[in-house]
C-alpha positions in Angstrom: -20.4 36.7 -21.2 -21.2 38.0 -17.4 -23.1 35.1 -17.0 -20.6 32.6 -18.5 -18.4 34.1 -16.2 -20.4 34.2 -13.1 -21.2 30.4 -13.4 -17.9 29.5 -14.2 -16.8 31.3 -10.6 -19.9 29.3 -9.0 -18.6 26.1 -10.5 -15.2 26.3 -9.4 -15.2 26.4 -5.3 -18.1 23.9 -5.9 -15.9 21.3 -7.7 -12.8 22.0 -5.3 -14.7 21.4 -2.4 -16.4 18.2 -4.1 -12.6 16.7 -4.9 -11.9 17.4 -0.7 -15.1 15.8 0.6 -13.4 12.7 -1.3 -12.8 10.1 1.5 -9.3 10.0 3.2 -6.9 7.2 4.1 -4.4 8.1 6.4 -1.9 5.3 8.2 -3.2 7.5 11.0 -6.4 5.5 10.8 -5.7 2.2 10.5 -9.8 1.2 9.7 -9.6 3.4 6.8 -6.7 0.9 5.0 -8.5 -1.9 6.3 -12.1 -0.3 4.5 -10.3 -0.1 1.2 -8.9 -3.9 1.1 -12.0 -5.1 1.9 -13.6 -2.9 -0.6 -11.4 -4.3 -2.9 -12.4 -7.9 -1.9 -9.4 -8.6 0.1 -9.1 -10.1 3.6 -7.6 -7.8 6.3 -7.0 -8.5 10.0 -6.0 -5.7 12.0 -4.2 -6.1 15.1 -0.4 -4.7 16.8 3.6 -5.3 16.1 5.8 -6.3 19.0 6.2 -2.6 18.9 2.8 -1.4 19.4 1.8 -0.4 16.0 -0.5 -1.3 13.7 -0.3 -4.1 11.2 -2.4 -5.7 9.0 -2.7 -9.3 7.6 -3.9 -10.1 4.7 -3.3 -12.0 1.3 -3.4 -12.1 -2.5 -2.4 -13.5 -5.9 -1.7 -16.5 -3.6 0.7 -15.4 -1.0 0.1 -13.5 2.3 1.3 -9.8 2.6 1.3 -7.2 5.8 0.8 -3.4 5.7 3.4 -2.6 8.7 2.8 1.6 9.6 6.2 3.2 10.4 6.3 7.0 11.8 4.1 6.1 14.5 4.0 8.1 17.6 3.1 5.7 20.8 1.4 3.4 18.0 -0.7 6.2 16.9 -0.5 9.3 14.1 1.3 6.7 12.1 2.5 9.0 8.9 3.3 6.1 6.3 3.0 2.5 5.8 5.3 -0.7 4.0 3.4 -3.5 2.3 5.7 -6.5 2.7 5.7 -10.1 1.3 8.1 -12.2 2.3 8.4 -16.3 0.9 9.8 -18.8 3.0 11.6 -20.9 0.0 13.2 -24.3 0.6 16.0 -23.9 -1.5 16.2 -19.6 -0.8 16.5 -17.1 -3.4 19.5 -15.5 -5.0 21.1 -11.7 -4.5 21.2 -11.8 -8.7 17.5 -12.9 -8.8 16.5 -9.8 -6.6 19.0 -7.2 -8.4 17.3 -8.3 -11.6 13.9 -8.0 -10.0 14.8 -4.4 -9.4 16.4 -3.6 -12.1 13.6 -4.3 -14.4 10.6 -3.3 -11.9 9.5 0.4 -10.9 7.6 -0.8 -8.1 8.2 -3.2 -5.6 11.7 -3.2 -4.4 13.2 -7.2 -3.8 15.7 -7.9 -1.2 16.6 -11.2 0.6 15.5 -11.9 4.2 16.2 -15.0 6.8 17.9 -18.0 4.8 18.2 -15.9 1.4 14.4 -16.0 1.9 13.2 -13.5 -0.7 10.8 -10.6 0.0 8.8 -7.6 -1.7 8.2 -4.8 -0.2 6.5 -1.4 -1.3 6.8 2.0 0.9 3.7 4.6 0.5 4.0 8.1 2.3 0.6 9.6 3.8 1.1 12.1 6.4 -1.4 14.0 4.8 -3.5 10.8 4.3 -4.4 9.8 0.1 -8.0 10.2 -1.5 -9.8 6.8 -1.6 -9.4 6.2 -5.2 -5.7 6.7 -5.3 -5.3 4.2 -2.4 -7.3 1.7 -4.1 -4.8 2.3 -7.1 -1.9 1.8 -4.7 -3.5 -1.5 -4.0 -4.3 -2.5 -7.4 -1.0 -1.8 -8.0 0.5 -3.6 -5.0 -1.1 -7.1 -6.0 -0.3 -6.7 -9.9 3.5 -6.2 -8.8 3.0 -9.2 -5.9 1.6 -11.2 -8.4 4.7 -10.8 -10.8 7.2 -11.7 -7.9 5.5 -15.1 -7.1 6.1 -16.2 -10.4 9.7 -14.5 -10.5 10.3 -16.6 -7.3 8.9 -19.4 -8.8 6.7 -19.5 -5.7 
C-alpha cells in the first residue's frame, strides 16, 4: 500500500507538469495563432490594422475570415482576439435572418454590417493564452459554425 501510495504521489506532479509543458496560444503572440491554422491546413497572412494590431487573413468553407486581436497595448500584449466574416451580398441580408441565426446558434453571433451586409463573428478570451489542442478546437469549431452561415446566407 506504501508503495501504491508513493507512486501515486510520483505520478501526480509528473502529469501536472506534463499538461503545462502543453504548448500555448496567446493573442499575445500572434505566430502562435498563425502556427495552429496552418497546422490545421488553413492559410494565414499576418500583417497590422489601421490601428497597429495584429490581424490575420485567412479563409475557409469558401469565404475569407480575419482574426482581429483587441486588448492590445501599443499593438502588443494583445489579451483576446474576434474571428470575423463578413459577406458582401448584392441584394443584403435581413435583421430577422440574423436574429434567427442567433437565436438557434450557440456560437457565432450574426449581425448586419455596410448595406445590411451580413457578418459572423466569434470573441475568444486568452489573457492567460489556451493549450494548443483547445485552440485547434476553437478553430474547428470556428469553420463548422462559418460553414453553417454561408449556407444560411445563401452565400
Amino acid at each position: 500500500m506504501r508503495h501504491a501510495l508513493a507512486l501515486v504521489a510520483i505520478l501526480i506532479p509528473a502529469l501536472s507538469s506534463a499538461a503545462h509543458a502543453q504548448a500555448m496560444v496567446t493573442a499575445s503572440a500572434p505566430e502562435s495563432i498563425v502556427a495552429v491554422l496552418q497546422s490545421e491546413g488553413l492559410q494565414a497572412k499576418l500583417g497590422k490594422d489601421n490601428l497597429g494590431d495584429p490581424i490575420i487573413n485567412s479563409a475557409a468553407a469558401g469565404a475569407n475570415f480575419d482574426v482581429f486581436f483587441y486588448d492590445c497595448a501599443a499593438g502588443k500584449d494583445c489579451g483576446s482576439v474576434q474571428f470575423s466574416a463578413c459577406f458582401d451580398l448584392k441584394n443584403g441580408s435581413t435583421v430577422e435572418l440574423m436574429n434567427e441565426w442567433n437565436t438557434e446558434m450557440r456560437y457565432g453571433k450574426a449581425d448586419l454590417g455596410a448595406e445590411s451586409d451580413p457578418c459572423l463573428k466569434m470573441d475568444v478570451e486568452m489573457i492567460a493564452g489556451l493549450p494548443q489542442a483547445t485552440f485547434q478546437e476553437v478553430l474547428r469549431n470556428w469553420t463548422a459554425v462559418l460553414g453553417k452561415y454561408v449556407v444560411k446566407i445563401d452565400y
